[in-house]
N, C-alpha and C positions, 0 to 999 in steps of 0.2 A: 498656518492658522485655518482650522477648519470654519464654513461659515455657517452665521448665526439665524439663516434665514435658507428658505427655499422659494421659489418661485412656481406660480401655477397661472397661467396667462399674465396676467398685469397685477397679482395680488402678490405679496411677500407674507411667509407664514411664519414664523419663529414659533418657540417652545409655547407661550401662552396667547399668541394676538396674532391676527390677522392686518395686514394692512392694504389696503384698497384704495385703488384712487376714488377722489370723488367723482359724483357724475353731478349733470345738468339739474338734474331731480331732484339730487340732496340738496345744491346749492340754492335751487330755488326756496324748497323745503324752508331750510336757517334763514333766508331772507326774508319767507312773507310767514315765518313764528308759525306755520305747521309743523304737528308732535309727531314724530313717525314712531313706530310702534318697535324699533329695532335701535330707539336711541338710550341710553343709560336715562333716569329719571335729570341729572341737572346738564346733559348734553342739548344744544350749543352751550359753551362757555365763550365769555364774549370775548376771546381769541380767535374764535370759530365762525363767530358774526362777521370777523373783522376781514379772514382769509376769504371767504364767503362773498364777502362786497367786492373785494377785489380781482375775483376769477376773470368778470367783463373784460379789466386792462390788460389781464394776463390768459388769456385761452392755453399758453401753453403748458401753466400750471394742470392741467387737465391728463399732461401728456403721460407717458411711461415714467419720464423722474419729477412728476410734479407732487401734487400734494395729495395726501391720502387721510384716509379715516383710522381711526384705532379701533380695531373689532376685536372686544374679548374671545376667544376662541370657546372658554367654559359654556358663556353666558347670550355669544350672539349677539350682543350688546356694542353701538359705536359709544366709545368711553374718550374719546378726543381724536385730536389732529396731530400730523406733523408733515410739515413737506421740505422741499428743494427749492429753493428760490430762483429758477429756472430763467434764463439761460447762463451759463459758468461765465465769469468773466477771469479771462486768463487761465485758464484752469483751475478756478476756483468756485465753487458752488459754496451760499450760507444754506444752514439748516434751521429750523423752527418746529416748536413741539408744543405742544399743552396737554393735559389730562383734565377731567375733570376732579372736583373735588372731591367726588366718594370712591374713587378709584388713586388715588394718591399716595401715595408711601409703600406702593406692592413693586415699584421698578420697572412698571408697564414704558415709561419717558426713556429709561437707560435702554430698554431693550429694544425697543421699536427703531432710537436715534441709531443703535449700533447697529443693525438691520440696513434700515435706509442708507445711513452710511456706506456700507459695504458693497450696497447695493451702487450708487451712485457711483462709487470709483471704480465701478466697471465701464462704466461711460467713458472712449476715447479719448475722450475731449476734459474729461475729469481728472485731475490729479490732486485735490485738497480741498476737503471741505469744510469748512468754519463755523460759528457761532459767538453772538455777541450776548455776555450775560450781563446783568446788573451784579455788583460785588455785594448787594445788600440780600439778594436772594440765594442763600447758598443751597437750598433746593436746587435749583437750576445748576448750579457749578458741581455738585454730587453727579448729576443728570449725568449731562459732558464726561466729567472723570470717567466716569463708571463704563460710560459708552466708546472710551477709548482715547479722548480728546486730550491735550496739553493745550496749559494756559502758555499764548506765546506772548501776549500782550496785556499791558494793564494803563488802563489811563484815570488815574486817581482822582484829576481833575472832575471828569466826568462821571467819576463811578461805576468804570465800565474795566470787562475784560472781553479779553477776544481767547477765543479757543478753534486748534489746528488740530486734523491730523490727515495724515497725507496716504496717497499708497506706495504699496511696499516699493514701489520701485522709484519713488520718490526719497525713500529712507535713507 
């Protein structure tokens, strides 16, 4: 399988987006509701607020697999987030993504996740990365598919599924 992304310092580039980790400056930026001028009109979405608040507990989020910005490549534009939820436990790392809403239904979420993903199972210490979706949002569960994932788990109770997929040497 050829891969879906290329690498230039600490950025992953796919066919349409850029992904970047955040820095200090962004995160401050979403905290104190300064507009930066290279944000899409409804970026932060308060998914964005939320990873944002929580960089303090986690500095590692910052690192090489932590969490990045979604840069349209056309446009220049941060259009959302997705990261790693950094450090793997067992060899497992979750992933999380959002877009914003004017940026929504183009595949930016499938191609970014499948990127990152690929990215992250090059990490030693990585061999399967996961996602927990709500069953009631089948956006998100299209996301996953598309980006390579299997539903390996469903908990009806909760309204939840879990989504795996592993590396090849895992397979």
């Amino acid at each position: 399988m050829s891969s879906s992304f290329s690498m230039s310092g600490t950025d992953l580039t796919t066919d349409r987006l850029v992904l970047r980790p955040w820095t200090p400056g962004e995160v401050s930026a979403v905290l104190g509701g300064t507009r930066s001028a290279h944000w899409a009109e409804d970026f932060p979405a308060e998914g964005d607020h939320v990873i944002a608040g929580l960089f303090a507990e986690h500095p590692s989020w910052f690192g090489e697999y932590g969490h990045r910005q979604i840069i349209e490549r056309d446009s220049g534009l941060v259009v959302g987030s997705l990261g790693l939820f950094w450090p793997p436990a067992d060899g497992t790392l979750e992933i999380g993504y959002g877009i914003v809403t004017s940026r929504q239904g183009r595949g930016y979420a499938s191609e970014a996740a499948r990127a990152l993903t690929e990215f992250a199972l090059t990490a030693p210490e990585v061999h399967t990365v996961c996602a927990g979706v709500e069953l009631s949002n089948p956006a998100s569960i299209r996301v996953l598919e598309k980006a390579g994932f299997q539903r390996s788990h469903t908990d009806a109770e909760a309204n939840t599924a879990r989504y795996v997929t592993t590396s090849t040497a895992q397979r």
